[in-house]
C-alpha positions in Angstrom: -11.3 -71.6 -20.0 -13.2 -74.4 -21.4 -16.5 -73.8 -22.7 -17.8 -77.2 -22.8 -16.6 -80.7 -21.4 -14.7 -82.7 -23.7 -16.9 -85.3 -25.6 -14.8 -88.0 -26.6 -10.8 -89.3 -25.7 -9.4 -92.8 -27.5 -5.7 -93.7 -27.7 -5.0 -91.8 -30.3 -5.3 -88.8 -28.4 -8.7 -87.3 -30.3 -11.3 -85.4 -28.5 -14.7 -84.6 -30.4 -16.1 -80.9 -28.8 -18.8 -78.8 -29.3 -16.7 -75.7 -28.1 -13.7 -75.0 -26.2 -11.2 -72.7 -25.5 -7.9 -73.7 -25.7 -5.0 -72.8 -22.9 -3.1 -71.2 -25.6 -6.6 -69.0 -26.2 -7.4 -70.9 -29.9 -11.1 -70.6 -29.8 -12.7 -73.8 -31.5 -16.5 -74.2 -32.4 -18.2 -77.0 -34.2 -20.4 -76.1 -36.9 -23.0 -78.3 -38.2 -25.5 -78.3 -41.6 -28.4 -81.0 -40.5 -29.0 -80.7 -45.0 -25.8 -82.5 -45.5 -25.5 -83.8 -42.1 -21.5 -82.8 -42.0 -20.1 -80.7 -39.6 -16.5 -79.1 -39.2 -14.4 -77.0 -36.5 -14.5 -73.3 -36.7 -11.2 -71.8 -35.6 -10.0 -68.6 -34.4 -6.3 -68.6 -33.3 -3.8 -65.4 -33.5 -6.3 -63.2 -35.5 -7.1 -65.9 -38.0 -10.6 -67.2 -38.7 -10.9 -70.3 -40.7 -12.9 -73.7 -41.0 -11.0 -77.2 -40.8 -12.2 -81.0 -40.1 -9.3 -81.6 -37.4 -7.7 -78.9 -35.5 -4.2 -80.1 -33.5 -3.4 -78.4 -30.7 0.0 -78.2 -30.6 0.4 -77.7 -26.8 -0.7 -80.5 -25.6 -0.7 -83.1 -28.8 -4.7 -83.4 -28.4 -6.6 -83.5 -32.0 -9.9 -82.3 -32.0 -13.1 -83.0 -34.3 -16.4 -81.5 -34.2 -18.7 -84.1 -32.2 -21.8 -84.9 -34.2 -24.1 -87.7 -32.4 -27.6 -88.3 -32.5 -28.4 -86.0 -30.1 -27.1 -83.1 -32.4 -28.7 -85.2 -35.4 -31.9 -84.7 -33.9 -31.5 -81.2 -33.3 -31.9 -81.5 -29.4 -29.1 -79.0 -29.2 -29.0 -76.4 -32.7 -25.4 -75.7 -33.5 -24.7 -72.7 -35.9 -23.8 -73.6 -39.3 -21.2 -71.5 -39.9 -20.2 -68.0 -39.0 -20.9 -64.6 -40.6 -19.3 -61.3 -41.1 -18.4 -59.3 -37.7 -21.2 -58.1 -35.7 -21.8 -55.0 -33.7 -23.9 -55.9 -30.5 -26.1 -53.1 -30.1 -27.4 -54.4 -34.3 -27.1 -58.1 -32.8 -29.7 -57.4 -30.0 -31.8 -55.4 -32.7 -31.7 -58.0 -35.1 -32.9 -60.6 -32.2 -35.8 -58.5 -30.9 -36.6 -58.0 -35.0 -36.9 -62.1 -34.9 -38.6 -61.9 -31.7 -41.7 -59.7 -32.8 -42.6 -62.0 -35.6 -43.3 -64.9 -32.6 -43.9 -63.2 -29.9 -46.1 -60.8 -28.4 -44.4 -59.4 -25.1 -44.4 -56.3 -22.9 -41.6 -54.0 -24.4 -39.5 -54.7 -21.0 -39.5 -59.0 -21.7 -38.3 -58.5 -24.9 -35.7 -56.0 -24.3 -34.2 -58.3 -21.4 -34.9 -61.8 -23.4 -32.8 -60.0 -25.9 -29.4 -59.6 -24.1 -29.8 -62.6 -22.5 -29.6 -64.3 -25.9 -26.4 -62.4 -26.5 -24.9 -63.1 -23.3 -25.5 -66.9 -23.2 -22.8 -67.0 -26.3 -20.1 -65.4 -24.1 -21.4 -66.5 -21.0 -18.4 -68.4 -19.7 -16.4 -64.8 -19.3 -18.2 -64.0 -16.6 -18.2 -65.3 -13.1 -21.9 -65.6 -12.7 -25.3 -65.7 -14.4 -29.2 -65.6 -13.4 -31.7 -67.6 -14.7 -34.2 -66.6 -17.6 -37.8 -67.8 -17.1 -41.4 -67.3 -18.6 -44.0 -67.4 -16.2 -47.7 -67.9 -16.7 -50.7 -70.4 -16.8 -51.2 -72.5 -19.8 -51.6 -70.9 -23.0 -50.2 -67.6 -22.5 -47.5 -68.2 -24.9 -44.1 -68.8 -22.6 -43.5 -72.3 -24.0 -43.3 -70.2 -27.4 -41.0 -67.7 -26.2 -39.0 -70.6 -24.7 -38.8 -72.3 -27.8 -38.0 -68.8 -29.9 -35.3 -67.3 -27.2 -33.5 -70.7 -27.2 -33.4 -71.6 -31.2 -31.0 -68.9 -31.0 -28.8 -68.9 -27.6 -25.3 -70.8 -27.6 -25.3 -74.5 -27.6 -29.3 -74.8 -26.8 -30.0 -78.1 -25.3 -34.1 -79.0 -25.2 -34.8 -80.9 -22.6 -38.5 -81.9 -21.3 -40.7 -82.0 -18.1 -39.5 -86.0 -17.8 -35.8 -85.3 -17.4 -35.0 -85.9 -13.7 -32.2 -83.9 -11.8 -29.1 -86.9 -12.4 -30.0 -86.7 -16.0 -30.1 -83.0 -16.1 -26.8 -81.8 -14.6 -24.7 -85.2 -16.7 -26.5 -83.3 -20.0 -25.0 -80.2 -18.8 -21.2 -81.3 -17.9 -21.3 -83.1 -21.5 -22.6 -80.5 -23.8 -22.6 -77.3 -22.0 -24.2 -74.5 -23.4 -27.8 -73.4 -22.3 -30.3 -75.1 -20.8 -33.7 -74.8 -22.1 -36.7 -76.1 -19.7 -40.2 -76.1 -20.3 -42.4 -76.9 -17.7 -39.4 -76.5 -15.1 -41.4 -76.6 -11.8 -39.3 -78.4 -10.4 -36.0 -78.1 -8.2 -32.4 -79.5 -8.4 -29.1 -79.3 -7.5 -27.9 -78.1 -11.3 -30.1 -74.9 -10.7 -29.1 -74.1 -7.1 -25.1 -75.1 -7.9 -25.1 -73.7 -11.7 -25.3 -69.9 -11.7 -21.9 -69.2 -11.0 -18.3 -70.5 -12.6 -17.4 -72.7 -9.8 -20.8 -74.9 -9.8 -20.3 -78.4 -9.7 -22.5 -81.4 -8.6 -20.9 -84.5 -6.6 -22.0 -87.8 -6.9 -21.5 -91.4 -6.0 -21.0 -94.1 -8.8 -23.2 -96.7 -8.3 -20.3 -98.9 -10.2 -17.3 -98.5 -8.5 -18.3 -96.0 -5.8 -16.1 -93.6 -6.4 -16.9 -89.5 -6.5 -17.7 -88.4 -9.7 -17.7 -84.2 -10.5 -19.9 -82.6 -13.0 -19.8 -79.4 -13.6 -22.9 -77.4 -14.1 -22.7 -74.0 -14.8 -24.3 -72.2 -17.4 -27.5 -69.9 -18.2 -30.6 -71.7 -18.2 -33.9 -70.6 -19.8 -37.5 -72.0 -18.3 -40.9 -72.2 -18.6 -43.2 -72.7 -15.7 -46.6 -72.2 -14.3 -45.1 -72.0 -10.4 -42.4 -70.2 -8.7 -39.7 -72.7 -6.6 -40.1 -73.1 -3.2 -36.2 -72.1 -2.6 -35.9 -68.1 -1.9 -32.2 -68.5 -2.7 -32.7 -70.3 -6.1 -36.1 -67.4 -6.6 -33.2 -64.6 -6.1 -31.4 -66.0 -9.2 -34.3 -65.9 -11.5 -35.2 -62.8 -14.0 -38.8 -63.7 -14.2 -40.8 -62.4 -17.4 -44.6 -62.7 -17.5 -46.2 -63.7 -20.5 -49.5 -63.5 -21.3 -51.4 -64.8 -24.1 -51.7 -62.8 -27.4 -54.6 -61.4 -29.2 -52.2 -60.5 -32.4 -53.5 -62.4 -35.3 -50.3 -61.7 -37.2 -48.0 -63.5 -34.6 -46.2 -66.4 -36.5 -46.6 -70.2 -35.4 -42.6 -71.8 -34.0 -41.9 -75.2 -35.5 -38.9 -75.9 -34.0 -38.1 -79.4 -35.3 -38.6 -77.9 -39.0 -35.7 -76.2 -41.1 -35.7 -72.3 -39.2 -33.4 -70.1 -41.6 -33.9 -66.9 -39.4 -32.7 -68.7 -36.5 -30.0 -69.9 -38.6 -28.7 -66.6 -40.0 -28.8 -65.2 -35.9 -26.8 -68.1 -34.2 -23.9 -67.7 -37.3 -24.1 -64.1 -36.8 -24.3 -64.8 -32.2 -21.7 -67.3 -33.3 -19.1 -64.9 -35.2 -19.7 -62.2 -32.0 -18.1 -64.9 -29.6 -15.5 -65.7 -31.8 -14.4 -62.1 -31.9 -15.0 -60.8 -28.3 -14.4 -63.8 -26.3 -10.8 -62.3 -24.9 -11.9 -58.9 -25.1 -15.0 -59.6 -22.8 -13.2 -62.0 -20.7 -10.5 -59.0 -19.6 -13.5 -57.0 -18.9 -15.8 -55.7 -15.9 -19.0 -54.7 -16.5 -20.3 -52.1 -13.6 -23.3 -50.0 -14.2 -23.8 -46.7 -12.1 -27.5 -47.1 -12.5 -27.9 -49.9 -10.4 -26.6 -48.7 -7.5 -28.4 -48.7 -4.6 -30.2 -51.4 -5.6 -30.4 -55.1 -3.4 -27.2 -56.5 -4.5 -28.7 -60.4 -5.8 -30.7 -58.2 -8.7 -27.3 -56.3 -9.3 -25.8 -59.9 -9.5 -28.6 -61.4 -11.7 -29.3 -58.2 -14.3 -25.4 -56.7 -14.8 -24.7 -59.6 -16.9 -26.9 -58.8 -18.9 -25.2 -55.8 -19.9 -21.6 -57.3 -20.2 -21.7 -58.0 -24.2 -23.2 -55.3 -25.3 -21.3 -52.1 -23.3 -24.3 -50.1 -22.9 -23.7 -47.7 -20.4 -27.4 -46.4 -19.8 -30.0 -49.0 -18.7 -33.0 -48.7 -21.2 -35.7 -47.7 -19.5 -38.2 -50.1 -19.8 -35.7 -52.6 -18.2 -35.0 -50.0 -15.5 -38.7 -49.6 -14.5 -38.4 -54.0 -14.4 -35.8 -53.6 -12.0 -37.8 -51.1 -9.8 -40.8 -53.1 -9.9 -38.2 -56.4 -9.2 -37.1 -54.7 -6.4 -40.3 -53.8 -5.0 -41.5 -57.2 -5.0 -37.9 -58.8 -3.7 -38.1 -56.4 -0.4 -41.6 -57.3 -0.1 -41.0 -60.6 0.3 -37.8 -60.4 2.3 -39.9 -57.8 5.0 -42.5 -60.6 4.9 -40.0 -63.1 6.1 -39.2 -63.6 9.7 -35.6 -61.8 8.8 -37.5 -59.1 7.4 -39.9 -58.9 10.7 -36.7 -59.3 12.9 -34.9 -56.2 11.1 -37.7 -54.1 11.1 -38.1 -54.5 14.8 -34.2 -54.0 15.3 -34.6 -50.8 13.5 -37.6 -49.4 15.9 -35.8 -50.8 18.7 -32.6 -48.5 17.7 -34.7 -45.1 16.8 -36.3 -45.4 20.7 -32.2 -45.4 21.7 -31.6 -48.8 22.8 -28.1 -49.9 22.0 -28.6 -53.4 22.5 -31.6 -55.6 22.7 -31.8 -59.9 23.9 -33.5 -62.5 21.7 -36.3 -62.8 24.2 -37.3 -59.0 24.1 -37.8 -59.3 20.1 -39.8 -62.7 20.5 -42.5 -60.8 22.6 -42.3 -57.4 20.1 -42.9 -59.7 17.1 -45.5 -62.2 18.4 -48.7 -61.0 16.4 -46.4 -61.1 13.1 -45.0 -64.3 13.3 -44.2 -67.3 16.0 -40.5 -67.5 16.5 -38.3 -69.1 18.8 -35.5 -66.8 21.0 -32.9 -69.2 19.5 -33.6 -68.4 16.1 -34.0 -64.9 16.7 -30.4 -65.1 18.1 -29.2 -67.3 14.3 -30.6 -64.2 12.8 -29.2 -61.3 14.9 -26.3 -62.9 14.5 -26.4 -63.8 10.7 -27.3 -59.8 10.6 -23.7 -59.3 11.7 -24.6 -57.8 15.7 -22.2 -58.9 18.2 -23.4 -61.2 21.0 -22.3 -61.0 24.7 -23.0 -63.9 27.1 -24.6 -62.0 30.3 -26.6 -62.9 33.4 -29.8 -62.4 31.6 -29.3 -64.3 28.3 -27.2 -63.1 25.1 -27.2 -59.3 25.0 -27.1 -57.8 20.9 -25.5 -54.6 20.4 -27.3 -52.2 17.9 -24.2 -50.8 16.2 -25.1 -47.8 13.9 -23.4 -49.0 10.6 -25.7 -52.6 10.8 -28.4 -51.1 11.7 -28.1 -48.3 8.7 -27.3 -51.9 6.6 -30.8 -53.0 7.4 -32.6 -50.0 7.0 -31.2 -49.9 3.1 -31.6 -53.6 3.0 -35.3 -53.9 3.7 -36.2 -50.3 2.5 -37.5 -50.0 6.4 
């Protein structure tokens, strides 16, 4: 499993990576000291941990060098700069939230989530799938800050601006990997609607030969923004953290593109956690009883959360987040013509009806929204009710285990 494209190939059979897992499992990371400007591989291969300028891998002949180009130069993307003593993450996600209070002033909840998000962006490519992270507020209520403070210390960080457009954005990805950090992300793309799980790619068209070209996009992503997307599919991927702006005199000013030792110290100590759970959390399944019950896309987007760090009760501020989350996601799906549909199904079902038509829930739901029978059918059908062609029109039968689906879908 590869956790970043290769860089670089010439006939000599050298590669220059960022970080990769080799098929044999080797584990290679590229270190880099922007003081010196050198940078060198970090290796972990049967048990041994050690540093080296060229790592061959004997399986397939490749060579590999760290890749250090001007993007890295210019601290777009922050690599570690070397590795520490082994880490415990229950002290890892302490240590970050420790960092985080000196820059930050967030609800208890935002910081406790912002925290293991951190940690799970630097063993993110053991899991299947992974939500989005984003601030949200107006301007000046800090979230560019905690964009800036989160991401100085997530795996691989790539800074990218308002100004990069959407071709730009998923070729950065596919080249670098790592985590995206976006301020001022109000804007949609395929890499966000394609790159929360391990399959996401993005298909294109070369303008020069016109042949398909495949970029892969997957990877956490951090924003900032002041509006929500339009996309309720892309909205369901999202843990969304208000900030608001502080009143804390003591709260530090970020300088990102200055010398950050604290940030340093955390991405060799995040970097030396990867380097010796990888396989460990690659083998493993993370299921937390506490979430059930709860709409499966915020089981999706917060048990990842939880995957590095083994916790097996849900703190609570982050379970009174998920309450609140769920709250607001059923509010909006009821408030949707699905959600109007199913809670007519439902009252249809409790007066004893075992089967209603399209036409029969277009009159019932008239005063809530203006719908069309053939879209009532696309969503009777999408609800899983079997259709029968009669004299009348299609005839939906009410079958007891969909409609008890609906009921704990839409808290009706």
């Amino acid at each position: 499993m590869a956790t970043s494209i290769n860089k670089h190939y010439d006939d000599e059979g050298l590669r220059e990576v960022i970080g990769k897992v080799l098929s044999d499992g080797t584990i290679i990371e590229a270190v880099y000291d922007p003081a010196s400007e050198n940078g060198q591989l970090v290796v972990k291969s049967n048990g041994t941990l050690y540093n080296t300028d060229e790592y061959l891998d004997v399986v397939s002949g490749i060579r590999y060098r760290a890749l250090i180009d001007p993007i890295i130069q210019s601290r777009s993307i922050l690599l570690p700069t070397g590795y520490s003593e082994p880490q415990d993450a229950l002290a890892l996600i302490d240590a970050i939230k420790t960092f985080f209070r000196k820059y930050l002033d967030q609800e208890r909840a935002v910081m406790e989530l912002s925290a293991r998000y951190v940690l799970m962006t630097w063993v993110f490519d053991t899991l299947p799938k992974v939500g989005y992270l984003r601030f949200y507020g107006m301007w000046g209520s800090g979230k560019s800050t905690a964009l800036q403070t989160s991401g100085a210390i997530c795996y691989h960080p790539q800074f990218l601006g308002a100004s990069m457009s959407s071709p730009s954005l998923f070729r950065r990805v596919d080249r670098y990997g790592g985590t995206l950090i976006m301020d001022e992300a109000d804007f949609e793309n395929s890499g966000l609607n394609d790159g929360y799980h391990s399959m996401g790619f993005v298909s294109r068209v070369s303008m020069k030969n016109y042949k398909a070209e495949v970029y892969k996009v997957f990877g956490p992503k951090i924003m900032a923004a002041r509006n929500r997307f339009g996309d309720d599919a892309l909205e369901s991927r999202i843990i969304t953290c208000f900030q608001q702006a502080t009143q804390n005199s003591s709260i530090r000013q970020v300088q990102r593109n200055k010398p950050w030792p604290e940030a340093e110290e955390l991405r060799n100590r995040l970097l030396r956690f990867r380097l010796d759970n990888y396989h460990r959390l690659a083998e493993k399944t993370t299921r937390l009883k506490e979430l059930e019950g709860f709409e499966p896309r915020i089981v999706e987007v917060l048990t990842p959360l939880f995957h590095a760090t083994g916790e097996v009760n849900i703190p609570e501020p982050i379970l009174q987040y998920i309450e609140k989350a769920q709250e607001d996601r059923i509010a909006v799906l009821r408030l949707g013509d699905e959600g109007i549909v199913a809670e007519e199904l439902v009252k249809q079902s409790k007066l004893g009806n075992e089967y209603v038509y399209p036409g029969t829930i277009v009159e019932a739901v008239r005063n809530s929204t203006s719908i069309s029978a053939r879209k009532v059918g696309d969503i009777l059908s999408g609800f899983g009710l079997e259709g029968k062609k009669v004299q009348k029109g299609f005839r939906y039968f009410l079958k007891p285990d969909r409609i008890e689906h609906l009921i704990r879908r839409y808290m009706l």
